[in-house]
N, C-alpha and C positions, 0 to 999 in steps of 0.2 A: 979366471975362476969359473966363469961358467961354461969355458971350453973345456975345463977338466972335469969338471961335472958332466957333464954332455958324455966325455970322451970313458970317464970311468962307469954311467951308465951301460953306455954301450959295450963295454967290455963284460962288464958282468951281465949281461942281456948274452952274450957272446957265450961265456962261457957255462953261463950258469943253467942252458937248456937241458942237459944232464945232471947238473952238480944239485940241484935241489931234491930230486926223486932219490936218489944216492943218499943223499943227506938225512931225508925222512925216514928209510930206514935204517940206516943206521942209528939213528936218535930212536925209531923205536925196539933195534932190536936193543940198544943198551936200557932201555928202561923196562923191556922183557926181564933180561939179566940180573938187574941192578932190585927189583922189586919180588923176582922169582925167590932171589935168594932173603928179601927180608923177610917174608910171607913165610915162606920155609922155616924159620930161626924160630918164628912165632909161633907156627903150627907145632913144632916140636918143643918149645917149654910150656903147652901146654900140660900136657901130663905130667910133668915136676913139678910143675905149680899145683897140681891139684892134688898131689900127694902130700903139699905141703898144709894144706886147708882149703875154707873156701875164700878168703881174705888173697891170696896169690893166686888161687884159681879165676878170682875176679880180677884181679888185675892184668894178667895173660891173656884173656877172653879180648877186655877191653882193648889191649894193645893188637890182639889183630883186629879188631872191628878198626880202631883210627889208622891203622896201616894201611889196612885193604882196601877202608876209601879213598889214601890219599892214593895207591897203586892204580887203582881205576880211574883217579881224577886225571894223573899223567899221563896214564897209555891213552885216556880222555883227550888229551891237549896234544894230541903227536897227531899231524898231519900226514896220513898214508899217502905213498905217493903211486897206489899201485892195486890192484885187487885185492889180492896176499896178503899186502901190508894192511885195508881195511882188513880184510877176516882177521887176520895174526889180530889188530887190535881190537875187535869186536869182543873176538870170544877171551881175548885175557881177558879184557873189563870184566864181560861178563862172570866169569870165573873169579873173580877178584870181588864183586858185589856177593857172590855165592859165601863168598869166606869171608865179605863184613856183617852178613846176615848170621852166617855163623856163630862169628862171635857175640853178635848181642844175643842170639837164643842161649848162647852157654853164661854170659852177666845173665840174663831170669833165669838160667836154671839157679844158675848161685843164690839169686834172690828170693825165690818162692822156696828153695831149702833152707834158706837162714829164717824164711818164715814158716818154719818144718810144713810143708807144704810139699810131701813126697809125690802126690800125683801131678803137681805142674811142673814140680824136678824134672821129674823123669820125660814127659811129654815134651819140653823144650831141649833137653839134652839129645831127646830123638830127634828131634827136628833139628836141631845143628848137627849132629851126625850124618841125618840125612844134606843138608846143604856142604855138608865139606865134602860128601861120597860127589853128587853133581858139580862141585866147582873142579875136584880131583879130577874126572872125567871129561870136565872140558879142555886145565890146562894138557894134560895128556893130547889133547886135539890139537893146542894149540904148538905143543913143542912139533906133532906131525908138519904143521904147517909152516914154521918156523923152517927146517928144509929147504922148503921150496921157494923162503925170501929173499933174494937178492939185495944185500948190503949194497 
């Protein structure tokens, strides 16, 4: 028992001086991927939802605010095995905080207009407009850098 223990250590010590750097990114280009595209679904029913009132415009808001954290908490937990891979997951997160900021300024904008409340409306729907322009800007950065990651 403990010669194969010993013996499967040393194998995977063996083989694994590659296989874990490889590994990191791939795990994080699939959570690039896998969260690009929820973040995206989200971004885009915003404006239907808000066409619909402000009861689905809040609810859209909120679903990217809990999306976006949980996209940054995992590109959070991915161990880059490489410069690239830190940057690639710096600046998603980053971008990813941008757009759960976003969405809670667009829940107050819904809620200082359900308390007809047109100038904090408008001043928080600026200020998530502006945090989606910045998070847009960064993933745009990010997909540059995404290129030059080696899976």
């Amino acid at each position: 028992m403990i010669r194969t223990c010993i013996a499967l250590t040393a194998a995977a010590a063996l083989l694994g001086v590659a296989a874990p750097a490889q590994a990191d990114n791939t795990q994080l280009l699939a959570v690039v991927i896998k969260w690009s595209a929820v973040i995206g679904k989200d971004a885009g029913a915003l404006g239907p939802a808000a066409n619909k009132g402000p009861a689905q415009a809040d609810v859209a808001a909120l679903k990217l605010k809990r999306d976006s954290h949980a996209a940054a908490n995992a590109a959070d937990a991915v161990n880059a095995s490489s410069a690239v891979g830190s940057q690639v997951r710096d600046q998603f997160a980053l971008a990813l905080r941008d757009f759960e900021q976003a969405g809670q300024e667009l829940h107050l904008a819904v809620a200082a207009s359900n308390h007809n409340d047109a100038k904090g409306a408008n001043a928080h729907a600026a200020k998530a407009m502006k945090l989606a322009s910045v998070g847009s800007r960064l993933l745009t950065q990010t997909a540059k850098l995404l290129a030059k990651l080696k899976p």
